[in-house]
N, C-alpha and C positions, 0 to 999 in steps of 0.2 A: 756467851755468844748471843742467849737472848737479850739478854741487858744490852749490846753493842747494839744487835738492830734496833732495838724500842725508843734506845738513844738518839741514833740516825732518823730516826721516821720523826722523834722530836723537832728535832733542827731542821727538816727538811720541812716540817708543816709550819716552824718560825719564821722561815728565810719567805716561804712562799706569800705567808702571812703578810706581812711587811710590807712584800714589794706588791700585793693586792690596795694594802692600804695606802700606800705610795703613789700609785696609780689612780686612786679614788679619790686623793688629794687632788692631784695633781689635773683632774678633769673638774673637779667640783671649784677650783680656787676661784674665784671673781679677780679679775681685772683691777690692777692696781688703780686706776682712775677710768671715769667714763669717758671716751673720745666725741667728740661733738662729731665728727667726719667718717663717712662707712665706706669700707671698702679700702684703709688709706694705706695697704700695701698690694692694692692691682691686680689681687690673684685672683678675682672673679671679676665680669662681665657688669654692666649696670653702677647706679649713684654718682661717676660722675659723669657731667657733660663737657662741651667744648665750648669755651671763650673764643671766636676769633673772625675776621671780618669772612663774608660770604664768600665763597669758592677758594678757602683757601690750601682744598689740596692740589691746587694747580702748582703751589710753588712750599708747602711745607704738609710735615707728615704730625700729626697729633694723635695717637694712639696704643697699645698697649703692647707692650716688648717682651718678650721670653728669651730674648738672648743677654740680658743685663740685668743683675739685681740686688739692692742691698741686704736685702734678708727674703726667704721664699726664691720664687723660681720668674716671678714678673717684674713691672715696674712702669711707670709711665713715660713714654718717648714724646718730646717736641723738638720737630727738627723743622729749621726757617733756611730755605737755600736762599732765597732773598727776600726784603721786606715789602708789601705795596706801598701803593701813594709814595710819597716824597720820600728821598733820599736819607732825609732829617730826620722822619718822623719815627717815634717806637712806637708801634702797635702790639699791644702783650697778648699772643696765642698761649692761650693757656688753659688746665684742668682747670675747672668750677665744680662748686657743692652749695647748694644753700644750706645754712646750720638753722636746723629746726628746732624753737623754742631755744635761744639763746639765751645764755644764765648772763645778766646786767647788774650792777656794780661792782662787780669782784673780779679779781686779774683772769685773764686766762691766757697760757702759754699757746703758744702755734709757731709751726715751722714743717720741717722735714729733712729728710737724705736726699743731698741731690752729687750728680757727677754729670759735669759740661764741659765741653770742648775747652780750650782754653780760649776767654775774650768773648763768650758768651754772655750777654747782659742774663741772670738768673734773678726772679722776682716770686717770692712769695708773700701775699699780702691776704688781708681778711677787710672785707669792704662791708659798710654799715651805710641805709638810711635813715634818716632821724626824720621823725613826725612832722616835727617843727625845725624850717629851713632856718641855718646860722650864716648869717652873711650873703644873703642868695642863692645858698650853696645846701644841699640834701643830701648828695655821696660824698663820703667821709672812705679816707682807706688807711690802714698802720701797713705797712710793708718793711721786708727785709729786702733790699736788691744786693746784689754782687756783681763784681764781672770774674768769672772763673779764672784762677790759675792754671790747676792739673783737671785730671778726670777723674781723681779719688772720690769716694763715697764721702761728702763732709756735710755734717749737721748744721741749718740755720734754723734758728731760732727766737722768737723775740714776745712780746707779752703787751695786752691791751686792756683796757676796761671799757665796757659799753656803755655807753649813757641808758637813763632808764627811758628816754624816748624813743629807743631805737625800735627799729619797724622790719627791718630787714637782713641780713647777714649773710653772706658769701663767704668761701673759699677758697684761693685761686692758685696754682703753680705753676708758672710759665717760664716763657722768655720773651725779653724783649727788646732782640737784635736777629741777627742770624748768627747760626750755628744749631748746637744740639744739646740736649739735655734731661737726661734720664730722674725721674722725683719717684722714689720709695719711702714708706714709712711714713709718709704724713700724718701730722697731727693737728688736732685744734679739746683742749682741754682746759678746766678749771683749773686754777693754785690749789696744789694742798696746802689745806690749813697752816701743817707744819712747815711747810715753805713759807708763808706768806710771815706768820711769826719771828723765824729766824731771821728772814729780810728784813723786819721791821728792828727788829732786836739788832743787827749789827748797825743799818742806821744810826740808832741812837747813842750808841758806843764812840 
């Protein structure tokens, strides 16, 4: 009988063992890559601002939602009941971040989760100035637009490299038409090496 308990008290000090260390993992682990963007799932207050012409909560809402989310319990809302100025024009209301000390020559991925009404113009884009103007021209922007289908949660996505004279870096997720559209999970990050490799390697294949 003593042998059964000294057994049990074994296994009970392994099992708790374990899931101690499991636990100590699992707070100590780093972050599969570093995000250049803070804050980019909405569940706190602060980092980003608002892109979009003066007074424009008279006709659209740009702010942070707890009733819609693609992971967590937040998410960012931009919603356009109608556009100003001309009928034509898109004006992109949209989250901003400036990307502090941005990494130049090397790819970096940017996108995010977005779900928009259907027929909503959705724009995520990363806008750079360059030192030296090309063509009379200083704001440079890489963007993904869509115009939504459903209201599914779907991932966009796309990759840039910065020239090494760039001065400036923004990051933006809007819209830019009316309707609505909820952005979770944004990102803006370097290539892993090991990414960038294997893209080079099927290239040449």
């Amino acid at each position: 009988m003593r042998i059964k308990i000294g057994f049990i008290c074994i296994i009970s000090f392994f099992v708790l063992f374990t899931n101690c260390s499991k636990k100590s993992l699992r707070i100590n682990r780093k972050p599969l890559v570093h995000l250049l963007v803070e804050n980019s799932d909405f569940e706190e207050e602060g980092s980003w601002q608002i892109s979009a012409p003066m007074g424009y909560n008279k006709y659209a809402q740009i702010q942070i939602d707890d009733q819609m989310a693609h992971a967590g319990k937040k998410s960012g809302l931009v919603y356009l009941e109608r556009m100003p100025g001309k009928a034509n024009e898109m004006v992109i209301h949209a989250w901003m971040q400036t990307i502090v000390d941005p990494p130049k020559g090397i790819p970096i991925l940017f996108g995010g989760w977005v779900s928009a009404w259907q027929g909503t113009v959705v724009r995520i884009a990363i806008e750079y100035e360059l030192a030296t103007p090309e063509n009379g021209q200083t704001l440079f922007s890489k963007a993904i637009e869509i115009e939504a289908k459903d209201e599914h949660f779907t991932l966009l996505q796309d990759k840039l490299i910065l020239p090494q004279n760039t001065i400036r870096v923004c990051f933006l997720a809007g819209i830019a038409s009316t309707g609505e559209a909820h952005f979770d999970n944004l990102f803006a990050f370097v290539e892993p090496a090991k990414m960038q490799e294997k893209e080079f390697t099927t290239k040449q294949e």
